[in-house]
C-alpha positions as CSV (number, residue, x, y, z in Angstrom):
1,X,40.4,-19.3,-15.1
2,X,40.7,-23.5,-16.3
3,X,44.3,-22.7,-16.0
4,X,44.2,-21.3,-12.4
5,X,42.0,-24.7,-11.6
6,X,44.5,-27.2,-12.8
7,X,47.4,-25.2,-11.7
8,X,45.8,-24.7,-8.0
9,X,43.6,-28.0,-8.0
10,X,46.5,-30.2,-6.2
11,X,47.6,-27.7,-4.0
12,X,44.7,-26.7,-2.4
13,X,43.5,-30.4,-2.1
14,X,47.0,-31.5,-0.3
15,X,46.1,-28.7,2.1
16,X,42.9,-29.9,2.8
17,X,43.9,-33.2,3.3
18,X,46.6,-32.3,5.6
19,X,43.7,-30.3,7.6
20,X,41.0,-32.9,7.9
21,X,42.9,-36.4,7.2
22,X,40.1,-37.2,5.0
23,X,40.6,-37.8,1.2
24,X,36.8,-38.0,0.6
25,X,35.8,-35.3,2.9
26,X,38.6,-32.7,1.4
27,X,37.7,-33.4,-2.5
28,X,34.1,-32.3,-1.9
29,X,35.1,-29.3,-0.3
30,X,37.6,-28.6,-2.9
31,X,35.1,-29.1,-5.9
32,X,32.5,-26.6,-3.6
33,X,34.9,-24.3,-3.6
34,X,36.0,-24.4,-7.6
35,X,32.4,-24.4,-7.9
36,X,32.0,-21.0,-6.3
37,X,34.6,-19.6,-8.0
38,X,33.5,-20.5,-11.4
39,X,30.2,-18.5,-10.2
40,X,31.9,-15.9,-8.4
41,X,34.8,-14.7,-10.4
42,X,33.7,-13.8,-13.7
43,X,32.0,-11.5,-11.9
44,X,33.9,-10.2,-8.8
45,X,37.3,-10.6,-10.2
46,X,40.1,-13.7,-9.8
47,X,41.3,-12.3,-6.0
48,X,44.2,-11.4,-5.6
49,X,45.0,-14.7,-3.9
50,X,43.3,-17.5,-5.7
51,X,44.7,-20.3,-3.7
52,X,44.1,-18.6,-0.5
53,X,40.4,-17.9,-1.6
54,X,40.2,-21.6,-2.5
55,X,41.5,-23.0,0.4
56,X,39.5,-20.6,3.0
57,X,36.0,-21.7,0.8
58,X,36.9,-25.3,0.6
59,X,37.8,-24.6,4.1
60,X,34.1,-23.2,5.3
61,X,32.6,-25.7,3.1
62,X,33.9,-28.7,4.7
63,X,32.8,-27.0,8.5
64,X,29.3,-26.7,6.9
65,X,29.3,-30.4,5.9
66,X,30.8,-31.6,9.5
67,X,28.0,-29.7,10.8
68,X,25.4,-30.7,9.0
69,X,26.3,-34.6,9.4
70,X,26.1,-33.9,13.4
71,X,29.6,-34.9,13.7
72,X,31.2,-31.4,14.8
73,X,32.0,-32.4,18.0
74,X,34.2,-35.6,16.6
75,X,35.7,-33.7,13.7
76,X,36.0,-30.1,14.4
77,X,39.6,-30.5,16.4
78,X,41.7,-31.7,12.9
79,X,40.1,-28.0,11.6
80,X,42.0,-26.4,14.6
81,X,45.7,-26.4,13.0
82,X,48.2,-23.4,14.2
83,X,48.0,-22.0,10.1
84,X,46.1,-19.7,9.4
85,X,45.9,-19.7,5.5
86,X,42.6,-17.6,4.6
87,X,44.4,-14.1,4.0
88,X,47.8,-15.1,3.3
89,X,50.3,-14.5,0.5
90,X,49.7,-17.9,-1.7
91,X,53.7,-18.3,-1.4
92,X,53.0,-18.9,2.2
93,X,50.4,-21.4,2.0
94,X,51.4,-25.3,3.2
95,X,52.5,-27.1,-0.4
96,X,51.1,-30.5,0.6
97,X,51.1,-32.3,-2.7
98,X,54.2,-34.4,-2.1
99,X,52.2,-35.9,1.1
100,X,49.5,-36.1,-1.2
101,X,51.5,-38.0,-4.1
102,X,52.7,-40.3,-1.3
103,X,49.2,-41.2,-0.2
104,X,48.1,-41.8,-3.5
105,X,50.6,-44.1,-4.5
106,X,50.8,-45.9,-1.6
107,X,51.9,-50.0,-1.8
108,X,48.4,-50.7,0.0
109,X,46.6,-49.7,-3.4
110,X,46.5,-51.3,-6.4
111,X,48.5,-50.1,-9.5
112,X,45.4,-48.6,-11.3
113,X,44.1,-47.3,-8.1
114,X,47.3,-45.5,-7.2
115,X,47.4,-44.2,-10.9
116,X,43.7,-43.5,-11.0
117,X,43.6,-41.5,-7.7
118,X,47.2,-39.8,-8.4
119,X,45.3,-38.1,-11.7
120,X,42.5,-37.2,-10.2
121,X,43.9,-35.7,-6.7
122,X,47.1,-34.2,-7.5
123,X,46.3,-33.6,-11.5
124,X,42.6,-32.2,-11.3
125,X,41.8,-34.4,-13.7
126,X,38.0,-35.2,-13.9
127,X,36.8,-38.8,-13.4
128,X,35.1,-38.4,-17.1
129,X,38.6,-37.4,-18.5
130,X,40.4,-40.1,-16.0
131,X,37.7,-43.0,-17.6
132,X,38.3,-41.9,-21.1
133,X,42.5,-42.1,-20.8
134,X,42.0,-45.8,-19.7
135,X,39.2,-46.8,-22.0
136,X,36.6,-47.6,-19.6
137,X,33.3,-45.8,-18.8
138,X,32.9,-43.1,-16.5
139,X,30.9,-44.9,-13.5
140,X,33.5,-47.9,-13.9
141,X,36.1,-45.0,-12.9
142,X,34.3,-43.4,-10.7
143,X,33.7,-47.0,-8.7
144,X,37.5,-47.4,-8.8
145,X,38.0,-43.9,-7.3
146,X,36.0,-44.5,-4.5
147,X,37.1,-48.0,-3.8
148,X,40.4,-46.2,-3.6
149,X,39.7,-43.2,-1.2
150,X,37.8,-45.7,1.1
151,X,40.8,-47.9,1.0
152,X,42.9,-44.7,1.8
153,X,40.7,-44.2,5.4
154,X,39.5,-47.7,5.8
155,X,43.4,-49.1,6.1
156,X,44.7,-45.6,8.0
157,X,47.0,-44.6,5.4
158,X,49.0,-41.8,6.6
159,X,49.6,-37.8,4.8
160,X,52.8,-37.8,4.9
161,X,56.2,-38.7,3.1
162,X,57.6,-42.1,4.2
163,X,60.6,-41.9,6.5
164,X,64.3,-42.1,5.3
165,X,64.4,-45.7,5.1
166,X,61.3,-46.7,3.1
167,X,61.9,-43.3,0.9
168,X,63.9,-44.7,-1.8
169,X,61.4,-48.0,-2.1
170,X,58.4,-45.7,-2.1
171,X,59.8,-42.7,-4.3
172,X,60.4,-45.4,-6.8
173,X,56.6,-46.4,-6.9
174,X,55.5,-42.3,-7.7
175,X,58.2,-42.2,-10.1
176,X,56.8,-45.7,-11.6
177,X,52.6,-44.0,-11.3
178,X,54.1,-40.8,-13.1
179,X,55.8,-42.7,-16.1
180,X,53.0,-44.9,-16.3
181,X,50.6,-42.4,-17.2
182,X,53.0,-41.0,-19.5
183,X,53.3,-44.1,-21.2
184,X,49.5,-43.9,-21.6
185,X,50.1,-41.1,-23.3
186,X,52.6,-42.0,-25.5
187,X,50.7,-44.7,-26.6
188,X,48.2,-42.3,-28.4
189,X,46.8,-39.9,-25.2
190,X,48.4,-36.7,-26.1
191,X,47.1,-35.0,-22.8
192,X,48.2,-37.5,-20.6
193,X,52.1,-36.8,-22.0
194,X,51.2,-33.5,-20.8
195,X,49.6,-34.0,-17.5
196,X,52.5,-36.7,-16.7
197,X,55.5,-34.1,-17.4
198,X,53.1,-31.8,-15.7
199,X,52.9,-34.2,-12.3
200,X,57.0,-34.7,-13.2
201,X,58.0,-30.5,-12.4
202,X,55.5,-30.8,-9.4
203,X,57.6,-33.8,-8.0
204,X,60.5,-32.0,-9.3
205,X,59.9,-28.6,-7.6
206,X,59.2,-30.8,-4.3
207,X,62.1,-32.7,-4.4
208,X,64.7,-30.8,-6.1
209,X,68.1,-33.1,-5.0
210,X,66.4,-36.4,-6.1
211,X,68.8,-37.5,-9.0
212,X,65.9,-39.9,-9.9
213,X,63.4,-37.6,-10.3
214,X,65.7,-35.3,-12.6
215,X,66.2,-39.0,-14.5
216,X,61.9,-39.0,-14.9
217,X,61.5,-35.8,-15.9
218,X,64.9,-35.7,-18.1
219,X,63.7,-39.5,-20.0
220,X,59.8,-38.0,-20.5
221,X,61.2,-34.9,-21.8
222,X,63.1,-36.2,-23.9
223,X,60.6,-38.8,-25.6
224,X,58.6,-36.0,-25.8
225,X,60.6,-33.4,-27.6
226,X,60.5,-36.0,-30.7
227,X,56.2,-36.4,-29.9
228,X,55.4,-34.1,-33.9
229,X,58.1,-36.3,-35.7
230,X,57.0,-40.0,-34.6
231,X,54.0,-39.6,-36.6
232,X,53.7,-39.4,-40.7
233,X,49.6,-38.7,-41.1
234,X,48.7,-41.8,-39.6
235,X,52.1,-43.7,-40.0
236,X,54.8,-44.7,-37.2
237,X,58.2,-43.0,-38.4
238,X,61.2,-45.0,-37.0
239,X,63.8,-43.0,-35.0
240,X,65.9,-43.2,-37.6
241,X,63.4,-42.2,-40.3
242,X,62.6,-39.0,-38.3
243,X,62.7,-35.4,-39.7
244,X,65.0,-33.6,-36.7
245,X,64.3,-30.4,-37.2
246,X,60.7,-31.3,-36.3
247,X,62.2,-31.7,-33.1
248,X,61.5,-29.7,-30.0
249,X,65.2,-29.0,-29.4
250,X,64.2,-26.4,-26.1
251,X,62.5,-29.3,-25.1
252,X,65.7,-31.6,-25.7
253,X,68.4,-29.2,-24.1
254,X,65.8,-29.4,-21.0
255,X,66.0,-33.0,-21.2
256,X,70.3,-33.1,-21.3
257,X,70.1,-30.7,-18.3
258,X,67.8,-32.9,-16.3
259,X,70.0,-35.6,-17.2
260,X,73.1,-34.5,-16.0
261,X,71.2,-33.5,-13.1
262,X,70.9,-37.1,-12.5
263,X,74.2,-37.9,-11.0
264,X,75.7,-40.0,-8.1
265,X,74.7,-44.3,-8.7
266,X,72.7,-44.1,-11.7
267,X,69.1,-45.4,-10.6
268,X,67.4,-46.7,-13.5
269,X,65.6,-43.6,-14.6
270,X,68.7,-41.5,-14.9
271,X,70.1,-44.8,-17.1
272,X,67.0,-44.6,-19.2
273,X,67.5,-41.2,-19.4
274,X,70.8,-40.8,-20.7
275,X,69.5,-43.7,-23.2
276,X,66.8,-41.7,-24.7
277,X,69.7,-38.1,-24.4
278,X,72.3,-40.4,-26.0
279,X,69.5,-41.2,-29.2
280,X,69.4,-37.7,-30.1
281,X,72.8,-37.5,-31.0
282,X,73.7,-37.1,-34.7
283,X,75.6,-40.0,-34.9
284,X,74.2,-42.2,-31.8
285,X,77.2,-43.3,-30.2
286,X,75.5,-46.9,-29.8
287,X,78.4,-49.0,-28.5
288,X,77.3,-46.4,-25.3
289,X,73.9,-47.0,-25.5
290,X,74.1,-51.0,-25.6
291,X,76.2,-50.5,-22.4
292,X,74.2,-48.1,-20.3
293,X,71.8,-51.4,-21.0
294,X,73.6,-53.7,-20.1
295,X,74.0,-51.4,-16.9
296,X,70.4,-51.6,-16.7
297,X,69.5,-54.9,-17.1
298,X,71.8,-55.7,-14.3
299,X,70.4,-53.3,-11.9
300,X,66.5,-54.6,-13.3
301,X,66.7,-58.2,-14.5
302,X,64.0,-57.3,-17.5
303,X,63.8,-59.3,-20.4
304,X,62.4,-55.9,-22.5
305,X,65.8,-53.7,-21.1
306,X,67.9,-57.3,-22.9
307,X,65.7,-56.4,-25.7
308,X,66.7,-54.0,-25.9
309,X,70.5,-53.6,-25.5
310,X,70.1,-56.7,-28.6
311,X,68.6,-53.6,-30.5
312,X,71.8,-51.3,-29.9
313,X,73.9,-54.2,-31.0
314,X,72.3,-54.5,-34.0
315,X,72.5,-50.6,-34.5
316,X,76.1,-50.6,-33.6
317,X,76.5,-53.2,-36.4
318,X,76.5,-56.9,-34.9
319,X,73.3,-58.3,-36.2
320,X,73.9,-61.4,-36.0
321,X,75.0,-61.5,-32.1
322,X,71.8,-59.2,-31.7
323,X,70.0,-62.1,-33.2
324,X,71.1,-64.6,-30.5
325,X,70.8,-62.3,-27.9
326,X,66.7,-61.8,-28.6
327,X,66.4,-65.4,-29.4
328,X,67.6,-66.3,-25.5
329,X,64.6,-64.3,-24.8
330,X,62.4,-65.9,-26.9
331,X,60.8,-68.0,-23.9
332,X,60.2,-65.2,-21.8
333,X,58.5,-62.7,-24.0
334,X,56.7,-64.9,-26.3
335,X,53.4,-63.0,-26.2
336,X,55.6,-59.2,-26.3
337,X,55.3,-57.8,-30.0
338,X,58.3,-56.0,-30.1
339,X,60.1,-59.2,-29.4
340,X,58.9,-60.3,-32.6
341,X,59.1,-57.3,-34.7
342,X,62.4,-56.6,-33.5
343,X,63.6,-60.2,-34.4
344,X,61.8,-59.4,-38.0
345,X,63.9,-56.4,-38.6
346,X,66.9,-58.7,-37.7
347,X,66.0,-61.4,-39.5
348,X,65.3,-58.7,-42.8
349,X,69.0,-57.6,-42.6
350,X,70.5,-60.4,-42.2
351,X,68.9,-61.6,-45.9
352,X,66.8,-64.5,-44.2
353,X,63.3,-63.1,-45.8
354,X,60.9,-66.2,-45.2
355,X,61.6,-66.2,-41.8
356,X,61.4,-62.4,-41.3
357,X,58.0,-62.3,-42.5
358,X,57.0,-65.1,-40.4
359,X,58.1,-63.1,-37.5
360,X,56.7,-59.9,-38.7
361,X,53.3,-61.6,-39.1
362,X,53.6,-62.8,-35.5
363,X,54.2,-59.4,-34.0
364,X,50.9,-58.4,-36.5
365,X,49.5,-61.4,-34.9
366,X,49.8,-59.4,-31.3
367,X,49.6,-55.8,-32.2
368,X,46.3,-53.9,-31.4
369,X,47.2,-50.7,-32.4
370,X,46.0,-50.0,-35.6
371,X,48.7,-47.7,-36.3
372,X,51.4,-50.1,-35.3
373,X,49.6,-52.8,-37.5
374,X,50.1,-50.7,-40.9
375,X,53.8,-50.1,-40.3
376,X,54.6,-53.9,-40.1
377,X,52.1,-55.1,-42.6
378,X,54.0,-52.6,-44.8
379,X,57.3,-54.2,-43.6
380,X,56.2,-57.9,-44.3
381,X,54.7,-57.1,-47.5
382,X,57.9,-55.6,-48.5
383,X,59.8,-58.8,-47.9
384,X,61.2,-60.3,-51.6
């Protein structure tokens, strides 16, 4: 029964939305209704429509609630929509969650708003569970959620998907919310991996000719498929270093079909994606890879995507060009670890020890992550 709530959680709250244009209003008569069913159904039975049930419930719940706060005769006509979705087949039942991914990740909100409210409304993720992925405690959370939803009504942000000519600008802020909160997860929240390849089929499934969203789901999976080798006990393993037949290589083919997907002008998910395709390659062709970043750093103007092309130089076998090239960003990312890690490992193969552990002890310097802080201690330390 969990499973039928996350899997019917966003659905049934898009539809509710859509009926009463009312984020707030709609997530209390979703949780009534999950409510009832977790009362109702271990006894009665899962229905034979679960979403159906849900919505109808929810439905009734929020007509009770209009009533009760005296405000029927103001509300009741957003209830009176042509659809009839009580007793239907659940096939049939409005899918709403791309208006609903829209709303929550609209330019009026913040970034950890639009990330916040994106888990929470179209994930089912709990405000506890939401508070604990982002460090910060519960009621912090739950303050940030309803500043959100309030922003939602109080600025009239529509439920809907933007037309044609804003789609591409506001696609490309979902597809930034979704890889954020995988990123979250990468960085040690195994569940949010999940729940953000999770969010990437549901934007998938909505939008099925997007190249860019087959470039998301194609990069995540494919990061993803290597998640049980990147870890030794409690030790980072290098790409190189990695045991590949720890690999999920179901998960990698996925990732290679995704990516050719991704066709047409390469937006810079499909570029990241054939990146992170092109690293699974025994050998890595990387004279392809540093060009598919020099593609991207073109298209982006980041100083991390330069940081990275100077990484598949290196790999490809010009360290010391690699060298110069992370050195011109030396002003820019000054504060970034990886600048200075990755300028260590340089430094290391080029024979020029002193000033490799210098730089590995400035990445230490700037590293948090415990994990990340054993592997280059190990690495300075091991400097003649």
């Amino acid at each position: 029964m969990e499973q039928v709530f996350r899997d019917e959680w966003g659905r049934v709250l898009a539809v509710l939305v859509g009926l009463l244009r009312d984020l707030d209003l709609a997530e209390d008569a979703v949780q009534a209704a999950f409510a009832t069913a977790a009362e109702r159904w271990p006894r009665d039975g899962v229905p034979a429509n679960p979403a159906g049930w849900l919505v109808r419930t929810a439905r009734n719940h929020a007509l009770d609630q209009l009533r009760r706060a005296r405000t029927l005769a103001a509300k009741l006509p957003l209830l009176d929509r042509p659809e009839e979705v009580a007793d239907v087949d659940p096939s049939t039942i409005p899918d709403e969650r791309l208006e609903l991914l829209f709303t929550c990740c609209h330019p009026a909100l913040a970034q950890d708003a639009q990330v916040a409210l994106t888990l929470r409304a179209v994930g089912g993720l709990s405000t506890e569970e939401i508070a604990a992925a982002f460090l910060v405690a519960p009621e912090t959370m739950k303050k940030r959620l309803t500043r959100a939803k309030r922003k939602v009504a109080g600025a009239g942000i529509p439920f809907r998907v933007p037309p044609d000519h804003l789609l591409p600008e506001r696609l490309g802020v979902v597809l930034a919310v979704v890889y954020l909160v995988y990123n979250q997860g990468y960085a040690g929240r195994v569940d949010l991996e999940d729940e953000a390849l999770r969010l990437g089929r549901v934007l998938l499934a909505l939008m099925p000719d997007e190249a860019e969203v087959h470039g998301l789901l194609a990069l995540m999976l494919a990061h993803h498929a290597r998640r049980a080798a990147r870890r030794d006990g409690d030790d980072l393993v290098l790409l190189a270093d990695q045991d590949r037949t720890r690999w999920d290589h179901a998960q990698l083919a996925e990732a290679r079909r995704h990516a050719d997907r991704a066709i047409g002008p390469r937006g810079p998910y499909a570029l990241q994606a054939a990146v992170a395709v092109l690293q699974t390659a025994d050998p890595v062709d990387w004279e392809q890879v540093a060009a598919l970043y020099a593609e991207l750093a073109e298209r982006t103007g980041s100083p991390v995507v330069r940081l990275n092309r100077a990484v598949a130089v290196a790999e490809r076998g010009d360290t010391a060009q690699a060298l110069a090239l992370v050195d011109a960003e030396a002003g820019r990312l000054d504060g970034y670890p990886y600048l200075h890690s990755t300028r260590a490992e340089l430094l290391r193969r080029l024979g020029r020890h002193d000033e490799a552990r210098a730089a590995y002890g400035r990445a230490l310097a700037l590293t948090t992550d415990e994990r990340e802080r054993r592997f280059l201690r190990r690495r300075r330390d091991e400097q003649p």
